[in-house]
ZAMARGU-4260 file (C-alpha; in steps of 0.2 Angstrom, whole numbers, plus 5000, padded with zeros to 4 digits):
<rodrens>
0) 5397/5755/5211 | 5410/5754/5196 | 5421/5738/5195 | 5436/5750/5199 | 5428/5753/5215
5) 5425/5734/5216 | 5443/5728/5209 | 5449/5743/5223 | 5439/5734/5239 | 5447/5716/5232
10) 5462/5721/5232 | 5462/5728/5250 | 5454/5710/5255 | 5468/5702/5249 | 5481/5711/5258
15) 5473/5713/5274 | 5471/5694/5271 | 5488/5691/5265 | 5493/5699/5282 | 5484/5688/5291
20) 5491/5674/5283 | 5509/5679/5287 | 5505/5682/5306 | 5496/5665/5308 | 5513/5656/5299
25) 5524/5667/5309 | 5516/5664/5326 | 5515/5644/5320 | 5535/5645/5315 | 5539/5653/5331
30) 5528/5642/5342 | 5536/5626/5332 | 5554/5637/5338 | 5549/5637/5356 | 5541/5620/5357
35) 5558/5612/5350 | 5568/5622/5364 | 5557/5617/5377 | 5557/5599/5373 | 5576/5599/5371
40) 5577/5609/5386 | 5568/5594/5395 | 5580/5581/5391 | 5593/5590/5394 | 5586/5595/5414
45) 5579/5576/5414 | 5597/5569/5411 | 5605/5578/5420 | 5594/5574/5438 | 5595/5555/5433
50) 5615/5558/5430 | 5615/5566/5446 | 5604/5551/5455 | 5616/5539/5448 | 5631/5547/5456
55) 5624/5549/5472 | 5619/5534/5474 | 5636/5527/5469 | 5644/5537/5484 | 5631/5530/5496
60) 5635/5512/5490 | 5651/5515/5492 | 5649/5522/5510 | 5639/5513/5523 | 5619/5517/5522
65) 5617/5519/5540 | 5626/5534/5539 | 5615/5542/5524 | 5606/5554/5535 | 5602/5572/5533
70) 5620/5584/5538 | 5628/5568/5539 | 5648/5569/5529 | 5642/5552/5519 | 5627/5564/5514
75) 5636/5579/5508 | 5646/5570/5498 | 5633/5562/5488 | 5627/5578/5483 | 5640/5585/5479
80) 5643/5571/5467 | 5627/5573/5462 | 5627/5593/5457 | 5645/5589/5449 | 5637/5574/5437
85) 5621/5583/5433 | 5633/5600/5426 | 5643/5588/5418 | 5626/5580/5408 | 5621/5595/5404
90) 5637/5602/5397 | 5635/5588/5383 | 5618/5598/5378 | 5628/5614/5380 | 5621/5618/5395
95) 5630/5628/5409 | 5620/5624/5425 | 5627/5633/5442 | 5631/5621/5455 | 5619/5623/5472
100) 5609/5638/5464 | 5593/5638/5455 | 5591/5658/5455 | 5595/5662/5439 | 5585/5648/5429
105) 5600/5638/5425 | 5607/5628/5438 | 5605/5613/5450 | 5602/5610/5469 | 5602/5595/5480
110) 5591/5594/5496 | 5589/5580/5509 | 5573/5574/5520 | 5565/5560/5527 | 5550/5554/5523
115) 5541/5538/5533 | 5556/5537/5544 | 5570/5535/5528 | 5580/5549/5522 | 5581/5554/5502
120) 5591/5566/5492 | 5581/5577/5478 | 5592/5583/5463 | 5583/5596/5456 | 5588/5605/5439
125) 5582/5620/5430 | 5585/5623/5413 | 5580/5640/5404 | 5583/5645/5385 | 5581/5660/5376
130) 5575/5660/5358 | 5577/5675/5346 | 5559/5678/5334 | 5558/5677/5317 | 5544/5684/5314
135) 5536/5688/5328 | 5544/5703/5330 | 5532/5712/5321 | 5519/5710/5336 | 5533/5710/5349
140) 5553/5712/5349 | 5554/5702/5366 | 5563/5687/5365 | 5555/5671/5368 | 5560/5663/5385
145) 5558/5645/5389 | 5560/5637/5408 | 5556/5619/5412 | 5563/5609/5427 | 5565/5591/5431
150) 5569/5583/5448 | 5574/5565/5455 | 5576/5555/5471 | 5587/5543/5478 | 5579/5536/5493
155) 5582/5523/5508 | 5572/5506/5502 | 5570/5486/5508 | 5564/5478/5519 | 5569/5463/5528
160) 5556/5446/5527 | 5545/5454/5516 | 5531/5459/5531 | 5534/5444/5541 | 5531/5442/5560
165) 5538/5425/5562 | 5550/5414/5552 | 5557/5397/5555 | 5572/5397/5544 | 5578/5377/5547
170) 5572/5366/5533 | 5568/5352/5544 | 5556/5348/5554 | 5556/5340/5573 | 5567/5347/5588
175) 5578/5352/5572 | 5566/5364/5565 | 5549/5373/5561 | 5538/5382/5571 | 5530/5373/5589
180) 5518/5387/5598 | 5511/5369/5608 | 5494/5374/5614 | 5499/5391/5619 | 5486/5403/5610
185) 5497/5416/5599 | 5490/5431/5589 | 5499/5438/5577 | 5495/5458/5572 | 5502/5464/5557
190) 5511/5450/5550 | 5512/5432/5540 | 5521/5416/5549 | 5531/5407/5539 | 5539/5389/5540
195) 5553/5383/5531 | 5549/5366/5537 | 5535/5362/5548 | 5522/5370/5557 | 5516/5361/5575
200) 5504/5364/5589 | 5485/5363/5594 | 5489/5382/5595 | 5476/5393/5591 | 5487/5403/5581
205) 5478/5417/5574 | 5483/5428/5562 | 5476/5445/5560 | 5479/5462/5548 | 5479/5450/5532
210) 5492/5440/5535 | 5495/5420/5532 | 5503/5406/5537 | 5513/5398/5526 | 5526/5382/5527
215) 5536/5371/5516 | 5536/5353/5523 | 5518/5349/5532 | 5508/5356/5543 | 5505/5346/5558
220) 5496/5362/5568 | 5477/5364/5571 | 5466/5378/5575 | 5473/5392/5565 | 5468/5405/5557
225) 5468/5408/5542 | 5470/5390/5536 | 5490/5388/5532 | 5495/5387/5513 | 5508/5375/5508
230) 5521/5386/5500 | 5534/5380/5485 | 5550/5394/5489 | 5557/5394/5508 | 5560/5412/5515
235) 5580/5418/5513 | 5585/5428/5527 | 5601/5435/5530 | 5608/5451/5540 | 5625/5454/5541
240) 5632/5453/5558 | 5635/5470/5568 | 5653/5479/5568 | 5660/5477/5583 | 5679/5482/5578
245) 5678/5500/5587 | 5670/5495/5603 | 5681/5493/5619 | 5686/5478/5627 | 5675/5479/5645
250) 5677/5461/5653 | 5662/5454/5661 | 5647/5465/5670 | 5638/5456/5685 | 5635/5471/5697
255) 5620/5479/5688 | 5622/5498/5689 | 5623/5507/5671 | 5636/5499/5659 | 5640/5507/5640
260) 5643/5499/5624 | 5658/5490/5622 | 5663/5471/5621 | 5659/5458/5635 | 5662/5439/5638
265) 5648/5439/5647 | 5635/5451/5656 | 5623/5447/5670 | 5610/5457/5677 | 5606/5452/5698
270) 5590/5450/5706 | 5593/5466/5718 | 5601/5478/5707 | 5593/5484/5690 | 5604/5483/5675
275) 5602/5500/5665 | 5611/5498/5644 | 5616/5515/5638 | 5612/5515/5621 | 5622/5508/5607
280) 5628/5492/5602 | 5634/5479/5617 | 5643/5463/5609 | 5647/5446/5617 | 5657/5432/5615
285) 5656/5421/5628 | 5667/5407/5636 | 5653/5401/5649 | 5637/5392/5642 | 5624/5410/5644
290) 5632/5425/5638 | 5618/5435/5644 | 5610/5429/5661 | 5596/5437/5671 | 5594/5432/5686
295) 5578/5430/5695 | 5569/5444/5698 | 5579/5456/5689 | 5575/5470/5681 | 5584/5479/5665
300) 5582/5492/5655 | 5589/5491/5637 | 5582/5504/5627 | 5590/5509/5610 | 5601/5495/5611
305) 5608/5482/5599 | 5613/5464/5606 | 5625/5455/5597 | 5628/5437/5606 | 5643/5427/5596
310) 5643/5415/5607 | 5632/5409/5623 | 5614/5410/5627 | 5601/5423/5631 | 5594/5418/5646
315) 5580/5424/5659 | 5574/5418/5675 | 5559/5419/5684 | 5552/5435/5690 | 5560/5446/5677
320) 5555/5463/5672 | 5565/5467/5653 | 5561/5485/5645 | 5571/5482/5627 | 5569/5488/5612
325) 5580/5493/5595 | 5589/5508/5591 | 5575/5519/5581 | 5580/5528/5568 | 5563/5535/5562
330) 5562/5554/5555 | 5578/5549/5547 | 5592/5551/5563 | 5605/5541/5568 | 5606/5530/5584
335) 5613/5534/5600 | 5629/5525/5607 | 5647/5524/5602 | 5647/5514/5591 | 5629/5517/5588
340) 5617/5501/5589 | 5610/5494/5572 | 5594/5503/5567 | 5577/5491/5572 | 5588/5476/5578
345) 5587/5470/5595 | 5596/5456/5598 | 5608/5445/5585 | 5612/5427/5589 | 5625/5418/5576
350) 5634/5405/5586 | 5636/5392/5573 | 5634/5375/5573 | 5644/5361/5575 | 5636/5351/5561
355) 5628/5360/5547 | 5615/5351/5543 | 5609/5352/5561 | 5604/5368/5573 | 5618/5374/5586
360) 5615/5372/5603 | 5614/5393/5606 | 5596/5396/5612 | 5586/5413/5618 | 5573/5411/5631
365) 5561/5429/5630 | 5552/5429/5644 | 5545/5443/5655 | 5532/5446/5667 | 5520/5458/5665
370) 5526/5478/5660 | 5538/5470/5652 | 5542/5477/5634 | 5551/5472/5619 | 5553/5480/5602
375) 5564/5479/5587 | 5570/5461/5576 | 5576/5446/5584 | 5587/5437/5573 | 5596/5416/5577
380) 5598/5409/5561 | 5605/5393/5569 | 5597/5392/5587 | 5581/5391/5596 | 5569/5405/5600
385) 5559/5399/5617 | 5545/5413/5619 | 5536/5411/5636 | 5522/5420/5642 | 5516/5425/5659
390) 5500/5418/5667 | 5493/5433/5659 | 5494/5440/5641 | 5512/5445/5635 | 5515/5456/5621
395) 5530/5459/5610 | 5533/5469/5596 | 5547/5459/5590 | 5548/5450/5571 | 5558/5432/5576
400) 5569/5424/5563 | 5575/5409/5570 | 5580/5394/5564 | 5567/5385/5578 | 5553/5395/5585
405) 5545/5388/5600 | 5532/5395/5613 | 5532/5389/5632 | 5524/5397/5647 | 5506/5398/5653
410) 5499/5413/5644 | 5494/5420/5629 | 5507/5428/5619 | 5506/5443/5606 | 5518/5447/5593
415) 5512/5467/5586 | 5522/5470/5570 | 5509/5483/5563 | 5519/5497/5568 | 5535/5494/5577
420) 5555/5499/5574 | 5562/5482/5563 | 5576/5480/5555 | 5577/5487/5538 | 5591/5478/5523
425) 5597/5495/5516 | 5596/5498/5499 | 5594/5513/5487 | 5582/5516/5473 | 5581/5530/5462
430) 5566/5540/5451 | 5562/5554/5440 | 5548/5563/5451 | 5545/5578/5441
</rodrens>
């Protein structure tokens, strides 16, 4: 071979090389192109859901939480908030997303749902650019299309005493204060006991699910389990009291029969004639010294029903058969009644006290023979709670915060609060799922 053959072949090399070289560098200036878009496009769709989170949840504070529900007016306008501050966020990145439309790769929808029994709004956005090749368009003269998509979520959240089953809110101790289950033996499933004072009793007191038993002051109780911890913070609770401004004013009921929701100065239920609530929220302010009285050997049903006692006690005689629990609002609906009950509380007592160093004189007696039910929060943040049981075991799935908590009776009493309907302090929290 004669070197112009060879210098011929090298030449070839190098521009079949040369070639090659171009195509990687164009691909790599292209790909850079298209990386660029795609990461600007992603903070543009991320802004513009978190923009949208932020306005929704402004509304929803604005409103009242129990009304965040899925089809709900509180609801729509969230959302509509939400789509309207999302376009906004993205017009800043010159952006032009369609309101309630994802079909065309540039725009942002709202959706509601439930999940665990709380209801959420999910602000999705999809953003989409086109970039024209540069040098690419030697291979291929499509343009380059980048889509990414982001999508947060305002959601129901809190709680109310932090998984606790029982709570003595008085910080002190004696008939003033703390928790006395005497030598009734309690279990408690599912959660903690908690005193803000001092704990009492020979019990046995018996906690099971991994709760504890906690107190401030001393513990002056024996035969628990586990073996109670001194705690250095007292448990704060507080739950506003219910709205009872667009109830009607219904007098006193004593007959039994049904009775709806409305304002009462007093409410009794007779030994011959069973007392049906409707649902929704019954409250009473009353002159005499047991707002609500059952006679013995009564029976009533109050189920889906809040009890707001201002003033007067809850009190039960002997005999009595009570099926009671809270509104539910699990799956994300709305509770039953006009006005509708509180969600997961069963009975509010606030009278308070005369002295306010001291507990006020308002006191709940729960008893109930057995087939009795009761379900939901019990909340006397300056009374007594007396829970009695039977001659035979008693269970309530109930979650007392009382500023005393006592137990009476001659029975064993269960307090289940692994899985029941409790009150719940509304709040809102807000993440970037996606």
């Amino acid at each position: 071979m004669n070197r112009k053959t060879e210098k011929g072949q090298v030449l070839v090399i190098i521009a079949l090389a040369m070639i090659a070289i171009l195509g990687i560098t164009a691909l790599a200036i292209d790909g850079s192109l298209v990386y660029n878009s795609r990461r600007a496009d992603q903070s543009t769709a991320d802004s513009a859901v978190l923009a949208g989170a932020g306005a929704a949840s402004q509304v929803l504070k604005a409103g009242n939480l129990s009304q965040f529900t899925c089809g709900s007016t509180l609801t729509s306008q969230a959302a509509t908030a939400a789509v309207n501050a999302a376009r906004l966020s993205a017009q800043d990145d010159g952006v032009d997303l369609l309101p309630f439309d994802l079909s065309t790769n540039n725009g942002v929808d709202v959706e509601c749902g439930t999940e665990a029994g709380k209801t959420y709004l999910k602000i999705k956005a999809i953003v989409s650019t086109i970039s024209e090749q540069r040098f690419g368009q030697v291979i291929t003269n499509q343009p380059l299309r980048t889509t990414v998509e982001a999508t947060s979520r305002v959601s129901l959240s809190g709680s109310t005493g932090g998984g606790m089953g029982i709570v003595s809110l008085s910080p002190n101790c004696g008939v003033q204060g703390g928790f006395d289950p005497a030598s009734k033996p309690i279990d408690v499933i599912g959660g903690s006991v908690f005193s803000n004072s001092c704990l009492y009793g020979n019990g046995p007191v018996t906690v099971y699910g991994g709760g504890t038993i906690s107190y401030i002051d001393t513990d002056y109780s024996s035969n628990s389990t586990p073996a109670p911890q001194r705690a250095t913070q007292p448990v704060s609770i507080n739950i506003p009291p219910p709205d009872c401004s667009g109830l009607l004013n219904r007098g006193s009921s004593t007959k039994g029969g049904t009775i709806s929701p409305g304002n009462y100065t007093f409410i009794q239920a007779p030994g011959k004639t069973p007392l049906i609530f409707s649902p929704g929220l019954y409250c009473i302010n009353s002159t005499s010294l047991n707002a609500f009285d059952a006679n013995a050997g009564a029976r009533v049903t109050a189920q889906g029903v809040t009890l707001y006692i201002k003033d007067g006690n809850f009190n039960v005689g002997s005999n009595v058969q009570l099926l009671m629990s809270a509104p539910n609002c699990s799956g994300g609906s709305t509770p039953t009644g006009v006005p509708p009950g509180v969600c997961g509380l069963l009975i509010y007592m606030d009278e308070p006290p005369s002295n306010p160093n001291q507990k006020s004189t308002q006191e709940m007696n729960l008893v109930g023979i057995s087939g009795s039910t009761f379900s939901g929060t019990i909340y006397v943040p300056y009374g007594t709670i007396d829970v009695a049981g039977s001659g035979t075991t008693t269970t309530y799935e109930t979650q007392l915060f009382g500023y005393r908590i006592i137990t009476t009776g001659s029975g064993k009493v269960i307090f289940d609060v692994s899985g029941s309907n409790f009150y719940s302090q509304p709040g809102l929290s807000i993440d970037l799922m996606k």
